[in-house]
N, C-alpha and C positions, 0 to 999 in steps of 0.2 A: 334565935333568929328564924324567921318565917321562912318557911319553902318558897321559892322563887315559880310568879303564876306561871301555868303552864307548862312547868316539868313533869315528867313521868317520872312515878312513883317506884315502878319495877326495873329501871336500867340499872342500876347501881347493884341491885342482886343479881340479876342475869351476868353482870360482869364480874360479883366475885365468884357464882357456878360458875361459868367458865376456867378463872382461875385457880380455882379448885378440883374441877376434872383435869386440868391441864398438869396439876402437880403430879394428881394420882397418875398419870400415865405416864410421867417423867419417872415416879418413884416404883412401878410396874416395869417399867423398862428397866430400870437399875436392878432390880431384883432377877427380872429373869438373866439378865445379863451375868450376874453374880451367880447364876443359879447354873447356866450352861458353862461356864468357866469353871464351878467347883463341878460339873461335871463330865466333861473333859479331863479333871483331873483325876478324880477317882474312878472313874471307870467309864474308862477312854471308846470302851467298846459299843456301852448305848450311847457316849456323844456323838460317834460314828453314825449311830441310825439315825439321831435327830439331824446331825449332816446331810445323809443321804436322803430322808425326808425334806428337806429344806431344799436341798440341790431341785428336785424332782417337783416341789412347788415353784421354785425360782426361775427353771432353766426355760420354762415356757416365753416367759417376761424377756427374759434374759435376751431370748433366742429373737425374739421379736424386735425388742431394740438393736439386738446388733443387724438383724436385716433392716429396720430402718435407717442405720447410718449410715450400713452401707451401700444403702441407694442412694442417699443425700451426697454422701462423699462421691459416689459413682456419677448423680449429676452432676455436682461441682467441677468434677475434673472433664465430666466429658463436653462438658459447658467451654471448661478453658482452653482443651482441647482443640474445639469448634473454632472459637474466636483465635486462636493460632493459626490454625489451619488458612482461616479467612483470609487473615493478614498474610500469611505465607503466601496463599494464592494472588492477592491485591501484588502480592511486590514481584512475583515471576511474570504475571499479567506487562506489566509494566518495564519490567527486565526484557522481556518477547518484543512488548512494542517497539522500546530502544532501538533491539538488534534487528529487526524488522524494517528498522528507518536507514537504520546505518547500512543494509542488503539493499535498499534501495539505490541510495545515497551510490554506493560503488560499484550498483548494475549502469548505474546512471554516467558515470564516469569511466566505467570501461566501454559502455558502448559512445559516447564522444571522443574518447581517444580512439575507438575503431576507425568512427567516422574522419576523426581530422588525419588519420594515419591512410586512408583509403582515396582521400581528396589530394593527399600531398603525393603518392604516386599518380595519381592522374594527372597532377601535376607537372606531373615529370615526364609522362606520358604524353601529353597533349604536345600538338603541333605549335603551337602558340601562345603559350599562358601567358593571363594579364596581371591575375591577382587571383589570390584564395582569399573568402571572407567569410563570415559566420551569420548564417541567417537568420536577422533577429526577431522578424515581424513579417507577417502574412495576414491576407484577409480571407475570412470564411463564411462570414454571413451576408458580403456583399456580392452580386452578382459580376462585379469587374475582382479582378484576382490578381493580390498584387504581390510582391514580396520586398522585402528593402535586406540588403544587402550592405556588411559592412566594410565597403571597398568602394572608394570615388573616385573622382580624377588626380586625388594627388598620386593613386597607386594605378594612375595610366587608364583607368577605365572610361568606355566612350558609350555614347548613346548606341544603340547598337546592335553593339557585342553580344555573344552566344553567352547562355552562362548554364551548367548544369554538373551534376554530382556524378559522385559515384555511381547513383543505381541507376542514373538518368538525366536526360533532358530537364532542364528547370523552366525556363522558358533565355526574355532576352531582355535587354538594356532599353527601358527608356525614357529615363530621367536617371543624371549624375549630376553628386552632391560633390564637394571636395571630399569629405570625408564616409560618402553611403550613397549606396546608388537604388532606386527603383526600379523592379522586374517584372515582367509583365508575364503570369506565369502561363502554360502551354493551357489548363483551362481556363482558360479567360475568352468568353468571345470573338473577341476581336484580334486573338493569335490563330493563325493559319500553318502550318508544317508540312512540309512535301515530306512524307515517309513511304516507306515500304513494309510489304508483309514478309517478315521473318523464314518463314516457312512458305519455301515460292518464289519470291524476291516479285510479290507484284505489286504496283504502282499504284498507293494510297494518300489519300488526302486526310489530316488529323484538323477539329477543329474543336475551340474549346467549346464548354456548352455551360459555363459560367456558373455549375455547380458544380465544381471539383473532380469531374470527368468532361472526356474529351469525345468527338463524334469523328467514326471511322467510315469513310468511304469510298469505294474504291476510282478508279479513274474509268476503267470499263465496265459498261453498261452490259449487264448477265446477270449468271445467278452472284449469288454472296457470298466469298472466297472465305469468308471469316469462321472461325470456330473458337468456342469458347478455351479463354488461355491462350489462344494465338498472344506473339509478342510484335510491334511494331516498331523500327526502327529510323534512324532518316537518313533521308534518298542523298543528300548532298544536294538536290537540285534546288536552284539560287544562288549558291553560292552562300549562304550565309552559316548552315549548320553544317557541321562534317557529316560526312558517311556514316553509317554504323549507329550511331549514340542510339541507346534503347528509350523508347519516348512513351509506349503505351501496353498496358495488357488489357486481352477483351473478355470482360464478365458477362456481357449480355446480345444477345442478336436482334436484331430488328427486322423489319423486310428485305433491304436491300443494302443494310450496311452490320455496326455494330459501334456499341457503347462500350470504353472501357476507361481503366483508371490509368493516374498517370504513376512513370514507374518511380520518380522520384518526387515524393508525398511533402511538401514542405515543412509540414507539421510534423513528421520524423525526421526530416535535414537538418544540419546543425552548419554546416561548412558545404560550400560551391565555390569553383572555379570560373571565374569569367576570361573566356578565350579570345583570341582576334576573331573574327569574320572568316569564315574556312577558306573563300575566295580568295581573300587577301592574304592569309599566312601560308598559302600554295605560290602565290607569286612571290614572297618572299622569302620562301624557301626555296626555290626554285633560282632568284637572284644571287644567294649567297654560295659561296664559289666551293666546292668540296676540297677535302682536307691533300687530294691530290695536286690539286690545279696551283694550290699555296706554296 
């Protein structure tokens, strides 16, 4: 049969040289293999050299791979390591936030229980309480300043009415809902407050200035009594606010007066009391007959 066109002529000997070197070095190994084994046994002491010759070629190699592994192994683990760690850190990150929310959560609720706990002795305190409510809504971006209150005339509240916190004056009544009333807060322009200077006791006018401070001036025309931090409180006169209640501190001086904030901030108030009319729960108390005269 013809050679098939186009084959080469020498692959077929090149591959049985091949597997004819490849016998001789199978059958070269077998021999020296046989050869170091018989001698190892006859005389244990030059297979020792050839050992220790061998050692001394090998342990280079040797020494070499094994510090390759164990950098391989070293990165592996300190890879896995890593990614532990990662994860470890992702899940404390996340544990932190938790408890970070929940610290909020029950600063938030002991300082509303302060507040409803500080409102209900005033409460108790006041000459005339209408109602305690919870302040649900106030306005900050408009120049009129209001608050709404969750107390109306089914819990006796009348247009009006004083209404103010623990820390302060809030303003007063004027619009009631059955169920929520609107307050007209002390910075609002068009709230007016006879107060006094704390420190002194002299006769101040408070007026609100419709950005969330109020304008201090006094009644006598001189120099300007006010110093920064002075506290303002009211005069009683009208009749409509009690004595005493704290209404203003002063952060800034002007020529002939002074700017300050008000002392009960709505945007920190949670609960306010709304009072009678100071006028009117002096003649009321004043009508009702002492526990003697009974």
């Amino acid at each position: 049969m013809a050679p098939p066109v186009g084959a080469r002529p020498g692959w077929s000997r090149r591959a049985q040289y091949g597997l004819f070197f490849s016998f001789l070095a199978t059958i070269a190994g077998v021999l020296i293999g046989l050869f170091l084994l018989g001698l190892s046994i006859v005389a244990p002491h030059a297979y020792a050299g050839v050992r220790g010759a061998t050692l001394d070629v090998t342990s280079p190699v040797t020494g070499a791979l094994r510090e390759a592994t164990t950098t391989v192994t070293g990165l592996v683990s300190g890879a896995g390591n890593y990614w532990d760690a990662a994860r470890q850190n992702a899940a404390l990150k996340k544990e932190q936030a938790a408890l970070r929310q929940q610290v909020i959560q029950a600063r938030a609720i002991l300082n509303e229980n302060a507040q409803l706990k500080a409102a209900l002795q005033l409460r108790e305190k006041a000459l005339q309480a209408v109602a305690t409510g919870r302040i649900v809504g106030s306005s900050f971006e408009s120049q009129r300043r209001f608050a709404v209150i969750s107390v109306g005339r089914g819990d006796g509240v009348l247009i009006g009415m004083p209404v103010r916190a623990p820390a302060g004056l809030v303003g007063r009544v004027v619009e009631a809902g059955a169920t929520a009333s609107r307050v007209l807060l002390i910075s609002d322009r068009a709230n007016i407050v006879p107060t006094r200077l704390l420190r002194g006791g002299q006769a101040v006018i408070s007026t609100g200035r419709g950005d969330g401070t109020v304008d201090l001036r006094p009644l006598e025309v001189g120099r300007n009594p006010f110093r920064r931090g002075d506290i303002v409180v009211t005069s009683g006169t009208g009749g409509l606010y009690p004595p005493g209640v704290p209404v203003a501190r002063v952060v800034r001086l002007d020529d002939d007066g002074a700017i300050a904030l008000p002392m009960a901030d709505p945007a920190d108030v949670s609960f306010a009391v709304v009072e009678q009319p100071y006028e009117e729960a002096a003649l009321r108390a004043a009508d009702e007959p002492t526990p003697e005269a009974r």
